[in-house]
C-alpha positions in Angstrom: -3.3 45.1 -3.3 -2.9 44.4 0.6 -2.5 40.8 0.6 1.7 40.3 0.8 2.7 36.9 0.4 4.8 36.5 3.6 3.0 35.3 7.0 3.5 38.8 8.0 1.5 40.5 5.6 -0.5 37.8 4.2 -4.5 37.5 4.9 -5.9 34.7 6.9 -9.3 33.7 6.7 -10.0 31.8 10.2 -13.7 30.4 9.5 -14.1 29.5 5.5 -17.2 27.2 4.9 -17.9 26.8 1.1 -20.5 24.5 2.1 -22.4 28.0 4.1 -21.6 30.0 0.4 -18.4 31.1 1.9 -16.4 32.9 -1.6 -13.1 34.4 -1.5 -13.6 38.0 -3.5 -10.3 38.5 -5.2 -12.5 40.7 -7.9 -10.8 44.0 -7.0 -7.3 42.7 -7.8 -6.0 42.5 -11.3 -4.7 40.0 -12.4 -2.4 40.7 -15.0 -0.2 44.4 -13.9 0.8 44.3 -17.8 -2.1 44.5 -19.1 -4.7 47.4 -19.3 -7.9 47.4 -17.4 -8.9 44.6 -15.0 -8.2 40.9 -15.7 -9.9 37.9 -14.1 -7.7 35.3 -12.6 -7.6 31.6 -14.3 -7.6 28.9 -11.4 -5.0 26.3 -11.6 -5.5 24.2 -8.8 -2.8 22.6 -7.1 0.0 23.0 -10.3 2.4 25.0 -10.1 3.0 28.4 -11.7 3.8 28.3 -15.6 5.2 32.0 -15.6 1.9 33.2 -17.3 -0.3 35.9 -15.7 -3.4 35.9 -14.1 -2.5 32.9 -12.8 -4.4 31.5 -9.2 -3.4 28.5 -7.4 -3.4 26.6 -3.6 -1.8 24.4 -1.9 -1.9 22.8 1.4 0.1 23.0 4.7 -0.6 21.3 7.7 -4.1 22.2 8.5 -3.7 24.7 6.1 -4.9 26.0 2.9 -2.5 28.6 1.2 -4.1 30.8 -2.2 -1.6 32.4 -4.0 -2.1 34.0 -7.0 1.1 36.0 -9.8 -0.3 39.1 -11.3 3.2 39.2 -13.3 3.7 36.3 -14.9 7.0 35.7 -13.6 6.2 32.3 -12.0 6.1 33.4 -8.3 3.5 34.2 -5.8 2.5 38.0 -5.6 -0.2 37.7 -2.7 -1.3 35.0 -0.9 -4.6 34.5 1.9 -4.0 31.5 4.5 -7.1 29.5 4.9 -7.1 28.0 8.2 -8.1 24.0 7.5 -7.8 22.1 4.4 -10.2 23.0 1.6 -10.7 21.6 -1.9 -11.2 25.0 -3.8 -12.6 25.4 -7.4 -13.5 28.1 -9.4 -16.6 28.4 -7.7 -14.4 29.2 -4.7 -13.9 32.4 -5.9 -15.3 35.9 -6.9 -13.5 36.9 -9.8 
């Protein structure tokens, strides 16, 4: 995984449309490190972590859209990609 979760190693995607079929493509990362193979995340919206795996989440800044997702359950963010402008995300959102 590339994405950090720090504005220094985060990604930022400058020019997200959904509404053009813009999809973030987090397929590649697993989301649960504990378990074997490749997991799909499970988006949460804008609640917080629960400490459970495979969890996927955003929530907004000031003309900002932050996605962070924990691959290790333990409640905090593992990676994170900066949307620039506020977007209401769904699962459709992504590619899983």
């Amino acid at each position: 995984m590339d994405s950090g979760v720090t504005i220094g190693n985060r990604d930022t995607i400058k020019d997200f449309d959904s509404s053009e079929g813009d999809r973030i493509d987090i397929s590649e990362i697993d989301a649960n490190m504990g378990a074997s193979g490749n997991q799909s995340f499970q988006f949460i919206g804008t609640d917080a972590f629960s400490g459970q795996a495979g969890e996927l989440r955003m929530k907004f800044g000031s003309g900002s859209t932050l996605v962070q997702g924990d691959t290790n359950g333990d409640g905090a963010a593992d990676f994170a990609v900066l949307l620039q402008g506020h977007h209401v995300l769904d699962n459709g959102s992504f590619v899983v």
